[in-house]
C-alpha positions in Angstrom: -17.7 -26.2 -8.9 -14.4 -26.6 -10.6 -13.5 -22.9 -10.5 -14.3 -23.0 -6.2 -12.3 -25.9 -6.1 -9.4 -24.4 -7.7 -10.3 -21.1 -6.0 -10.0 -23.3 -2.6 -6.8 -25.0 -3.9 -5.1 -21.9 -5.2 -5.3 -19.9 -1.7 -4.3 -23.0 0.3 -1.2 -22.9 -1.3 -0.5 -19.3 -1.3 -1.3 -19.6 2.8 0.6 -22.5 3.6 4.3 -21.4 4.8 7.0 -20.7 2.3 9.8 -23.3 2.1 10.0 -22.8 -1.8 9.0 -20.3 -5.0 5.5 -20.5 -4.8 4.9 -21.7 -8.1 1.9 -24.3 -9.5 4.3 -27.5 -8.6 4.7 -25.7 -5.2 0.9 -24.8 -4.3 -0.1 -28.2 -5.2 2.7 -29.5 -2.9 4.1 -31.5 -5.9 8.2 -31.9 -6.3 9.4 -28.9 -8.8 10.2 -29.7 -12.1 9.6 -33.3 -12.0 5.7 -33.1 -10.5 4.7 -30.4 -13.3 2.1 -33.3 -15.1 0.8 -34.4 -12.1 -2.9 -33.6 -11.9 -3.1 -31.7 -9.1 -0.2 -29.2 -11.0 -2.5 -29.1 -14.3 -5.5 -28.3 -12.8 -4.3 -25.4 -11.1 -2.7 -24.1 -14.5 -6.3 -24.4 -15.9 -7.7 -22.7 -13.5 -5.1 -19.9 -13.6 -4.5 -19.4 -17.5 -7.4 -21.7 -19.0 -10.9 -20.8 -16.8 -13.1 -18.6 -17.6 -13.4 -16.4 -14.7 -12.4 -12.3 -14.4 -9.8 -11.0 -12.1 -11.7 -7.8 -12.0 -15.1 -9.5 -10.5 -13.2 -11.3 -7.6 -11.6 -8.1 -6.7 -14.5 -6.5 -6.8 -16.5 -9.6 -4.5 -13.1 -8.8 -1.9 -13.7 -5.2 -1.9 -17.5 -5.6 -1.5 -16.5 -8.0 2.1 -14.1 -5.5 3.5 -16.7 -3.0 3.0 -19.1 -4.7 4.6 -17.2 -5.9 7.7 -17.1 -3.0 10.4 -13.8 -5.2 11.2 -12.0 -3.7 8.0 -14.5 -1.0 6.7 -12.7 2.1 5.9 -13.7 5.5 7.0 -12.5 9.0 6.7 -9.6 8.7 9.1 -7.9 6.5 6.4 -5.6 7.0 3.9 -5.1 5.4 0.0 -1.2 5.1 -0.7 -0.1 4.6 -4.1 2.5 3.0 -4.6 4.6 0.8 -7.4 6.7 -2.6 -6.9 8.9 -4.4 -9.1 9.7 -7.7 -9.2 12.4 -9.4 -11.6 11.5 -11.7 -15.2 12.7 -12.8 -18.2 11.2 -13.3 -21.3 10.0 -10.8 -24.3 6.6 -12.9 -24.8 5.7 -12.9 -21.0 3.0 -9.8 -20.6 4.5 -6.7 -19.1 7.8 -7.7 -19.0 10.0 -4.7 -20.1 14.1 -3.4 -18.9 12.9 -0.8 -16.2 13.5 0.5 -12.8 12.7 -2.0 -10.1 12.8 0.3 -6.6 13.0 -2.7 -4.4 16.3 -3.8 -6.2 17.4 -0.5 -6.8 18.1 -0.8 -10.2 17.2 -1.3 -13.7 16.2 -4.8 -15.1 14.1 -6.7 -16.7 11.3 -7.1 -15.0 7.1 -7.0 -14.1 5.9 -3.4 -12.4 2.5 -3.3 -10.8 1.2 -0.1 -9.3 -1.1 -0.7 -6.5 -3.4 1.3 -4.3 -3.7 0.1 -0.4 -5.9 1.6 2.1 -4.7 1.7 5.7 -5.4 3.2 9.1 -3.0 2.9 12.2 -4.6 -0.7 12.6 -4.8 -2.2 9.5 -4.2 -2.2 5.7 -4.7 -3.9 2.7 -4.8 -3.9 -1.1 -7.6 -2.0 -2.9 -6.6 -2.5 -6.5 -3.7 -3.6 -9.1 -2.8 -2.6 -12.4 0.4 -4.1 -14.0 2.4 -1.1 -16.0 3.3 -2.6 -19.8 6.0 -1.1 -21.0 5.9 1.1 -24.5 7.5 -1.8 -25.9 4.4 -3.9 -25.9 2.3 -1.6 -28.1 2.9 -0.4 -32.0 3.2 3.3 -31.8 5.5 2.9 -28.2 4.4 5.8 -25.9 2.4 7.2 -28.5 -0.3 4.2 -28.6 -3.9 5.1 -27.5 -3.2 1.9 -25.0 -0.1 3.2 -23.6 -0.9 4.5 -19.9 2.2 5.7 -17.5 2.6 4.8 -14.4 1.2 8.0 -12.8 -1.8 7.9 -15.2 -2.4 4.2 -13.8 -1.9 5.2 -10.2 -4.3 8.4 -10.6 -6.9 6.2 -12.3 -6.9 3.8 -9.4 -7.4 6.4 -6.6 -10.3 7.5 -8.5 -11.8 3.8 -8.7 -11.1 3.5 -5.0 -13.5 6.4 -4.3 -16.1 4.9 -6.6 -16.1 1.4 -5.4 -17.4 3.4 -1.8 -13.8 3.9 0.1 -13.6 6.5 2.4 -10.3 8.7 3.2 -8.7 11.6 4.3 -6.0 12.0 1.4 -4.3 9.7 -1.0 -0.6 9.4 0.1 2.5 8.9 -2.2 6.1 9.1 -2.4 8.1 11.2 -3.9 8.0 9.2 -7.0 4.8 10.6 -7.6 4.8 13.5 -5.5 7.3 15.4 -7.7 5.1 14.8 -10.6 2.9 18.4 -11.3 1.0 16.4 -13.5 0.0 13.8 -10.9 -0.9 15.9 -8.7 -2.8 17.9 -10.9 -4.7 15.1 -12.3 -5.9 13.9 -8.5 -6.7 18.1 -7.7 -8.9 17.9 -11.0 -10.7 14.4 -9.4 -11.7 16.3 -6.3 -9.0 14.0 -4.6 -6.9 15.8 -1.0 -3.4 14.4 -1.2 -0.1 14.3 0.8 3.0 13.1 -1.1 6.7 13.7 -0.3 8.9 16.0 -2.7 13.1 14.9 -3.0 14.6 17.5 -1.3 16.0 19.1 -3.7 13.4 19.1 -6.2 14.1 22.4 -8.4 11.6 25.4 -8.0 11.0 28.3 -10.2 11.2 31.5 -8.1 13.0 34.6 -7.5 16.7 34.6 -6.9 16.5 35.7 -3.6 14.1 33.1 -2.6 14.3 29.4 -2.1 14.0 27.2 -4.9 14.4 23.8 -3.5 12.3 22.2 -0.5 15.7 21.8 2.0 17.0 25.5 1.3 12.9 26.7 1.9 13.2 24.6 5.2 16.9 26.8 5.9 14.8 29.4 5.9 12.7 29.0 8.6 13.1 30.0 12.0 15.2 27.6 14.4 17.0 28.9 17.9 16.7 25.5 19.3 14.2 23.9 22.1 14.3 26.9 24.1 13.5 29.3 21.0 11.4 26.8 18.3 10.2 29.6 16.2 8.4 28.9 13.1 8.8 25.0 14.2 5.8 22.9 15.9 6.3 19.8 18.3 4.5 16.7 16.6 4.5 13.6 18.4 5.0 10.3 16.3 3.9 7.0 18.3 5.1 4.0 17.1 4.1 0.2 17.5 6.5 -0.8 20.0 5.2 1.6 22.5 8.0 4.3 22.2 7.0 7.5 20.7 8.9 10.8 19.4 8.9 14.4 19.1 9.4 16.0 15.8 9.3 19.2 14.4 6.9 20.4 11.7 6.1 24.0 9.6 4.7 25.4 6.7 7.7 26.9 4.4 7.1 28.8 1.5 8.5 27.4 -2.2 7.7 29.7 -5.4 3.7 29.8 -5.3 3.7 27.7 -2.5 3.0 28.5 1.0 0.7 28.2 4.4 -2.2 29.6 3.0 -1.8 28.6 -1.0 -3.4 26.0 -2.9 -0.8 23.9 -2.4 1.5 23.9 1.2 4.6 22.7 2.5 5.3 21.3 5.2 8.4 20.3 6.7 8.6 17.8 9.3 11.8 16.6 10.7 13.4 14.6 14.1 16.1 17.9 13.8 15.4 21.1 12.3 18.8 22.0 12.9 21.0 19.4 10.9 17.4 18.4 8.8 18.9 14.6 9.0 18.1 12.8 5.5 16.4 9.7 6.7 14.8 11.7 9.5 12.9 14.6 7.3 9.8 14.7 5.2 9.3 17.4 2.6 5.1 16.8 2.0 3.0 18.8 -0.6 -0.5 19.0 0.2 -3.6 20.5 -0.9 -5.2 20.0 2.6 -6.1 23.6 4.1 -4.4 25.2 7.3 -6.6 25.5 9.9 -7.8 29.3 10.5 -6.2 30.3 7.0 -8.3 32.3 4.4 -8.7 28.6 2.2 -10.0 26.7 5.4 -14.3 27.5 4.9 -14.3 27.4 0.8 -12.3 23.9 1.2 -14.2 20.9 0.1 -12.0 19.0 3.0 -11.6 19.1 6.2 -8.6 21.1 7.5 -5.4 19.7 8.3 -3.1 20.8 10.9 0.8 20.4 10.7 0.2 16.9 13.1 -2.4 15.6 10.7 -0.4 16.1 8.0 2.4 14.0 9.4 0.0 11.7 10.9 -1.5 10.6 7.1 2.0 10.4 5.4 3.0 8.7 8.1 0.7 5.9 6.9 2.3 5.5 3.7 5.0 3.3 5.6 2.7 0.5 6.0 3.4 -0.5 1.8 7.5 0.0 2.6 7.6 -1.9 5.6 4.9 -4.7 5.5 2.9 -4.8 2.7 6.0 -6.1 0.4 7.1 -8.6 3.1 3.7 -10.2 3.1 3.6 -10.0 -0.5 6.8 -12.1 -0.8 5.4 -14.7 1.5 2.3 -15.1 -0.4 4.3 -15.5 -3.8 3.5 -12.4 -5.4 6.1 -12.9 -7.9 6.7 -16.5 -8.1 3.9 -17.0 -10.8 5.4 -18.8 -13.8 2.7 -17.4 -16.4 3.4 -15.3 -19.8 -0.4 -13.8 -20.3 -2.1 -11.0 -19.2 -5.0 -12.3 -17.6 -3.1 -14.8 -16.0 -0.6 -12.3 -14.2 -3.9 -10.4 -13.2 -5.7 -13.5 -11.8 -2.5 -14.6 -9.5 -2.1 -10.9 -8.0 -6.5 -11.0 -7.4 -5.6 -14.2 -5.4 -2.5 -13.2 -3.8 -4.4 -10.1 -2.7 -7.6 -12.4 -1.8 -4.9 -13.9 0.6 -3.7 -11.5 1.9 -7.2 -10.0 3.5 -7.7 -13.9 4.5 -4.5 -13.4 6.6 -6.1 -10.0 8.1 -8.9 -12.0 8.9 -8.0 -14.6 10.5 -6.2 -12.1 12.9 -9.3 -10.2 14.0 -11.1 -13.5 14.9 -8.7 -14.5 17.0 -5.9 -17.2 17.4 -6.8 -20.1 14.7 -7.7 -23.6 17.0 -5.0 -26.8 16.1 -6.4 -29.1 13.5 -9.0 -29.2 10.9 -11.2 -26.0 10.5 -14.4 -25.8 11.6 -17.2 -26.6 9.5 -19.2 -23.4 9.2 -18.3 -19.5 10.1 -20.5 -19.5 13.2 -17.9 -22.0 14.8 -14.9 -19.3 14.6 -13.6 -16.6 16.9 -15.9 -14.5 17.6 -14.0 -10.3 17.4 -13.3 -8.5 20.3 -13.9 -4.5 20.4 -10.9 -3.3 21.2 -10.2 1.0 21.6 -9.2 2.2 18.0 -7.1 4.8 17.7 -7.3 8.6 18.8 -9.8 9.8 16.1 -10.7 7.0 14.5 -14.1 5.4 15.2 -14.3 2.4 16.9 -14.1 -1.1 15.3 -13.2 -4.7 16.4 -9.6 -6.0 15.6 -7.7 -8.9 17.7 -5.1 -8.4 20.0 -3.2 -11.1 21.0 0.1 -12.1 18.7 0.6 -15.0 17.1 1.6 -18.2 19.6 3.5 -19.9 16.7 3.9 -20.3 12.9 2.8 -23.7 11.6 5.2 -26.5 11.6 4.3 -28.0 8.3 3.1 -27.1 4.9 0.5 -29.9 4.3 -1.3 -29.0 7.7 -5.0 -29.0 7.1 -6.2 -25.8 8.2 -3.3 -23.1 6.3 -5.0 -20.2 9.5 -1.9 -20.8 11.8 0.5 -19.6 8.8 -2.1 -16.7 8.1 -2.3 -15.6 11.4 1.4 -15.8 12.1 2.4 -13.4 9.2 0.2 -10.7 10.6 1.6 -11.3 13.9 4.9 -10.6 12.7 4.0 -7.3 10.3 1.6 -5.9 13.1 4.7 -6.1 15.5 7.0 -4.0 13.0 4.6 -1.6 11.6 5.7 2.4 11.1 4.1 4.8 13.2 0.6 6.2 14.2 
């Protein structure tokens, strides 16, 4: 009972809206600093650092309910992004703390890095698992310790777990941070794992002098007389949330032993293949077969075609633009903890959170007051078309009427559905 109680206690806080760090003092609505002995404060340290209770099981009971809700069950049109954040902290006794590069600061600090794997369609997404990175630092032999696991090892391991624990997907998408890596991408090829990551465009090849040995110049060397004379170039169309859509340009280019029909491809896809714009041109690596090449029957996938390939990295963008926003509100980094299983049992409730958010969007727009007294008395999900390809599966529609006013209302759904509101109104493409 005590452990539900702080379970109950813990998310309340996380939901209710953000006027401060999210921190114990904070979540139990007590003044910072000052409040830190109240009860209320040390019974949610307790339960946080103290209990008895694995981070591991409750992430596995989340995972388990988004399986079995067709609301949020994933199927093959999906994809599984990897990904890494960082967020700042001090301290050499606090557990993964280490001087290393934090992407959303651009920089190197000291700091906590947790890779992450989130699974997403072009309606919703959400965390699968977490692993914080510890730095060498933290073991006896540095990088040479048995325990020591990089962050690509860390990121490959969790796209295998995903599979296990019963999700479904068409690739595992990554940035470039992991897409440049053969080794990565080796290790998810060995797992039986399709995969579209990004390369940096100028990622150095091995290949003949005369040939291209970066992903820009092997995209210079495809054909391009404009509108009027495409040549190697495809029109892709990218739809985006606000209604508006776009017309890129994609081929297959050929880098060293890469090419259309090759075990690994790349595709260029790009708003102008003309000027190849930086912030408006994807260079993917794939091991997705072209449709109609020699690879397409002895594939163990499905093939992909030059839009579905820009359609699953595409996908990725849900971590860069939402998921990390959401995250912030929740207090993903706010926690004031130095141990390992602590850190581990904040992010399982942060991400246990985070789903509540999702689901109190597909049931509808929470009622003013109290909440109800049993599930049967909530909204009840509308079917709604899903997207073109993707079978179909109840999700709301309508967009959040308001945030809540105050933090100590009663029932913390307003906030919840309000965040989604907000990220569902600014997500990436389709």
């Amino acid at each position: 009972m005590a452990q539900r109680r702080g379970f109950r206690e813990y998310l309340a806080g996380l939901l209710a809206p953000r006027e401060r760090n999210k921190t114990l003092t904070a979540l139990a609505g007590a003044e910072p600093v000052t409040g830190s002995k109240l009860p209320a404060v040390q019974r949610l340290q307790f339960f946080l650092s103290e209990s008895v209770w694995e981070p591991e099981a409750v992430n596995a009971r989340r995972l388990e309910m988004l399986l079995a809700d067709p609301a949020t069950a994933p199927h093959g049109g999906g994809v599984l992004v990897i990904d890494d954040s960082g967020d700042r902290k001090d301290g050499v006794k606090t557990a993964h703390v280490g001087r290393q590069w934090l992407g959303r600061y651009g920089k190197t600090d000291s700091g906590v890095v947790t890779v992450t794997t989130v699974w997403a369609d072009e309606r919703l997404y959400y965390p699968v698992h977490a692993v914080p990175y510890t730095p060498a630092r933290h073991f006896a032999k540095g990088k040479n310790d048995p325990g020591f696991r990089t962050k690509l090892q860390i990121g490959a391991d969790l796209a295998v777990r995903a599979r296990a624990a019963g999700f479904a997907f068409r690739a595992v998408a990554a940035d470039s941070a992991y897409g440049d890596q053969d080794g990565f991408r080796g290790e998810l090829a060995e797992a039986g794992l399709p995969f579209v990551m990004a390369l940096r465009p100028h990622r150095g090849t091995w290949a003949r002098a005369a040939d291209a040995h970066t992903p820009v110049e092997a995209a210079r060397a495809l054909a391009w007389g404009g509108l009027e004379d495409p040549g190697d170039w495809q029109p892709v169309t990218r739809t985006f949330r606000d209604g508006h859509a776009e017309t890129w340009r994609a081929a297959d280019a050929s880098l060293g032993g890469w090419g259309p029909d090759g075990v690994r491809r790349l595709v260029v896809a790009t708003a102008d293949p003309g000027a190849l714009p930086d912030k408006a041109t994807w260079y993917l690596v794939t091991n997705l077969a072209r449709p109609g090449g020699p690879r397409e029957e002895d594939s163990p996938w499905p093939a992909a075609g030059l839009a579905e390939i820009v359609r699953i990295y595409g996908l990725r963008h849900w971590v860069e633009q939402s998921y990390k926003q959401v995250k912030d509100e929740l207090g993903w980094a706010d926690f004031q903890v130095r141990s390992d299983i602590a850190i581990r049992r904040h992010q399982a409730l942060v991400n246990c959170a985070f789903c509540f958010c999702w689901d109190t969007w597909l049931t509808g727009s929470p009622p003013p007051g109290p909440a109800p007294a049993s599930p049967q008395e909530r909204g009840r999900r509308s079917p709604v078309p899903a997207a073109p390809g993707m079978p179909g599966y109840p999700a709301g529609t309508k967009l959040a009427p308001r945030a809540a006013g105050r933090p100590q209302l009663a029932d913390p759904r307003d906030h919840a559905y309000a965040l989604v509101a907000g990220l569902v109104q600014s997500a990436p493409a389709r």
